[in-house]
N, C-alpha and C positions, 0 to 999 in steps of 0.2 A: 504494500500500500504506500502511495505516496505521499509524504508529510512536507506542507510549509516550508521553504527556508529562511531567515530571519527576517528577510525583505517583507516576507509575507505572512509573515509568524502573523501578523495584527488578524487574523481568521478565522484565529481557535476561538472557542466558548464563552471565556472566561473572565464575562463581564462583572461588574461594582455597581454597587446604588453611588458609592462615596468614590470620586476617584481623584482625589487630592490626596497626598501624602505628607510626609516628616515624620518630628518624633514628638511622642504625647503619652501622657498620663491616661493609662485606662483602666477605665472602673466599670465594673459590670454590680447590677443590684438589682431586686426585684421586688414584685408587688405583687398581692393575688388575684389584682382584676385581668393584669397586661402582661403578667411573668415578667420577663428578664427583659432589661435597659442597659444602654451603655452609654460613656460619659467618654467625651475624649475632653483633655486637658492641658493646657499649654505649662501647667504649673501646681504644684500642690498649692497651694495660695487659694488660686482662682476653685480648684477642685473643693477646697473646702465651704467654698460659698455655693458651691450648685448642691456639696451636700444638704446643706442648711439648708436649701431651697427648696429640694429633693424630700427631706424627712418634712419641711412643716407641708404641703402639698399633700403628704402620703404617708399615713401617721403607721402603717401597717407595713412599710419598704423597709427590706432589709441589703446591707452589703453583702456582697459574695465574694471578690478578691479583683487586684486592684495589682498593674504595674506598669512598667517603661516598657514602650513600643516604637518602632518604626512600623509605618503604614507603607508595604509595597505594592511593587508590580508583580503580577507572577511571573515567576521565571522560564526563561527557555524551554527549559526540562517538564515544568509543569502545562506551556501552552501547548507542547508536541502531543505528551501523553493526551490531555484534553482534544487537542484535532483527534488523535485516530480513535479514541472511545466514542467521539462524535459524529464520525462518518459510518463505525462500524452500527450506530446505532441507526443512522440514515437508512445505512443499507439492507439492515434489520425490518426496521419498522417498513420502509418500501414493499418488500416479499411477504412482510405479513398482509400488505393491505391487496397487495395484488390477487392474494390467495383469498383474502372474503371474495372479491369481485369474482374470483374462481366457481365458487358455490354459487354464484346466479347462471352461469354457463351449465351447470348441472341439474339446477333444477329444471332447466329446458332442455335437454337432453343434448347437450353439444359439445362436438370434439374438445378436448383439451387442446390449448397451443403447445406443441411440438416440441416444447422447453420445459412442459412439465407432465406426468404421469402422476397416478394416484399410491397413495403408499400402500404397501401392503402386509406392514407390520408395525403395531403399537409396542415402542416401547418410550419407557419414563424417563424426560430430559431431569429430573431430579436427583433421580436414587436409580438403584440399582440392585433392589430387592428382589423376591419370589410372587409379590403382590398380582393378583391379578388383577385386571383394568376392568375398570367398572363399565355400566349401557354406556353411559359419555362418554368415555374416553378411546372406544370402540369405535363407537358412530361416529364421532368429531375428531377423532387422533387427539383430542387437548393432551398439552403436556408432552406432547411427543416430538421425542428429540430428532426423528428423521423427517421429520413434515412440517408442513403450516397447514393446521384445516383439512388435514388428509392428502395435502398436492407438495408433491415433490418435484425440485427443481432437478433439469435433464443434462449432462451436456457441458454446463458452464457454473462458477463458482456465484455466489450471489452476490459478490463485488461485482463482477463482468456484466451478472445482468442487469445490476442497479448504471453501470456506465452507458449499457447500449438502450434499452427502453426508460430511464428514467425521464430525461426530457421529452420526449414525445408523451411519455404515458402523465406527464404533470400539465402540458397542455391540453391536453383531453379531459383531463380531471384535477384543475386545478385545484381542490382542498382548500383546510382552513390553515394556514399556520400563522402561531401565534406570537407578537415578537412585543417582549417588555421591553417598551418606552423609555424607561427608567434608568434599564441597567446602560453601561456604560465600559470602554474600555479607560481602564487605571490608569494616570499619567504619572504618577510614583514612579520613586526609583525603583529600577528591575532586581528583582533580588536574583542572588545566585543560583547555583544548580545545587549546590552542597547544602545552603542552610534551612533549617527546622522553619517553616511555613504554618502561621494558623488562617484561618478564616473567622470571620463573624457572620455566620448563615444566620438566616430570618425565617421564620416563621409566624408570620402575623394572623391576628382571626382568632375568635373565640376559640376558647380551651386549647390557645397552641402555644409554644414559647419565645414569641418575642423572640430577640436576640439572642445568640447561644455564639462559646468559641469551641472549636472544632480545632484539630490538628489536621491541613490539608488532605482531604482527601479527592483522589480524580474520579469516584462514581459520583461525589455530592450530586445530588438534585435540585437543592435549594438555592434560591435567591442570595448571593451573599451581597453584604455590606462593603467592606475590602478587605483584604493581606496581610496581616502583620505577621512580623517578630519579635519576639520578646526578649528584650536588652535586659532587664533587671527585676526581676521579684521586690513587693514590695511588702510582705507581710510581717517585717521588724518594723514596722511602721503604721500597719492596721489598726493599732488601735486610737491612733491618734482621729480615722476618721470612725471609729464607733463612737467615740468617748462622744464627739459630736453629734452623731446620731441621736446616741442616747438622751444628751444632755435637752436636744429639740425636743425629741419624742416627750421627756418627762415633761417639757415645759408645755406643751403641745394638750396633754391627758391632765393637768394642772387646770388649763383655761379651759379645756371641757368640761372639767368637775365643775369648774366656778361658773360657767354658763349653766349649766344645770343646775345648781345652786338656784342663782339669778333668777332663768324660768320658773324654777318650785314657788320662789318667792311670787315672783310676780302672779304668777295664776290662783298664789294662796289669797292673797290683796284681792286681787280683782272679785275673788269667790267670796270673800268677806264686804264688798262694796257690793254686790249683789244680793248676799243677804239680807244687809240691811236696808238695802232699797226696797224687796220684797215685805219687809216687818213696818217700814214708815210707811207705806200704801196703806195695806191692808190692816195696820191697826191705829192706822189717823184718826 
């Protein structure tokens, strides 16, 4: 398979929501309504005020860990890998779709094209058990690692066929494909092929989590944020921003008690002006 060379490396996948880079203070922390948030920070200074900001806003957020980053590009090594997990997926998912449109050729009784035959043995792209296949797995081949849909390809490797009918067969059936807006290629500095790469994938939406860091990996599926590396652990230092957390949160559940407080008061007053109102009426 053919892969990119650096000219054209800009190809692969491997787009950012964020794609400015440096170096920054980050903090990950979370809440129960949103999960996990990140903080990037020019400075512990500055970091300690979005704390503050952070706990009176969200009296239920907690820290999770917090250090020195450089925000990259991915590197060489990771755009390559990315291009060819990406074409094999192209090429993949092409033959699978050909192969549904396969089964309307057959429900009207018509040749197969010439590239592909029907398979004529179920076994498990899974395992490699004594299991035997269930009605479905019979009828439809699912899960079977010599077919798509029961139709095997004749002749030629499913790279070859994805290069010689894919353009023809995408003007005919142009499809939907879907392309986030958003993401973006990183303009950060490239990192290298040797060093330890994390991610900040996304997962937004109820019951999902927010921001999460991840050690790179090339099947992600997720949306990410961008690239870092990690310069310096900063957890001889954490508790400087709990003490602050903390110190909000108590003054935070303090002015709560005393608002409530205040309410009790006031609605006792008002319930007391009421009474009386009702007793000077009725016994004028």
């Amino acid at each position: 398979m053919l892969l990119p060379d650096e000219e054209e490396i800009m190809i692969h996948p491997l787009k950012v929501y964020y794609k400015g880079g440096g170096k920054f203070i980050l903090l990950r922390w979370w809440n129960q309504s949103e999960q996990w948030h990140v903080i990037l920070s020019p400075s512990i200074a500055s970091l300690k005020i979005m704390v503050q900001a952070i706990a009176t806003r969200n009296e239920e957020c907690n820290i999770k860990d917090w250090c020195r980053v450089q925000i990259v590009a991915p590197s060489m090594k990771m755009c390559r890998e990315a291009y060819a997990i990406d074409v094999e997926n192209k090429v993949n998912d092409f033959l699978m779709e050909v192969s549904c449109y396969l089964q309307e050729l057959e429900k009207d009784n018509k040749s197969l094209p010439k590239c592909f035959s029907k398979c004529q043995k179920w076994e498990s792209k899974y395992h490699d058990d004594d299991d035997e296949p269930g009605k479905a797995e019979l009828e439809g081949h699912y899960s079977c690692k010599n077919c798509n849909h029961s139709f095997r390809l004749v002749g030629m490797t499913p790279q070859q066929f994805y290069e010689k009918y894919y353009p023809s067969w995408r003007l005919t059936f142009p499809g939907y494909k879907y392309e986030d807006k958003l993401a973006v290629y990183s303009e950060a500095e490239v990192a290298t092929d040797n060093e330890s790469i994390w991610m900040a994938a996304t997962d937004f939406g109820s019951h999902c989590r927010g921001i999460d860091f991840h050690q790179y990996d090339a099947n992600n599926t997720r949306p990410v944020l961008f690239y870092f590396k990690i310069l310096e652990k900063l957890d001889n230092k954490f508790n400087t921003l709990q003490n602050i957390l903390m110190t909000v949160k108590k003054e935070q559940r303090r002015k709560s008690e005393q608002l409530a407080k205040d309410r009790d008061l006031e609605m006792a007053e008002e319930h007391n002006k009421t009474i009386g109102k009702i007793l000077s009426v009725l016994n004028g």
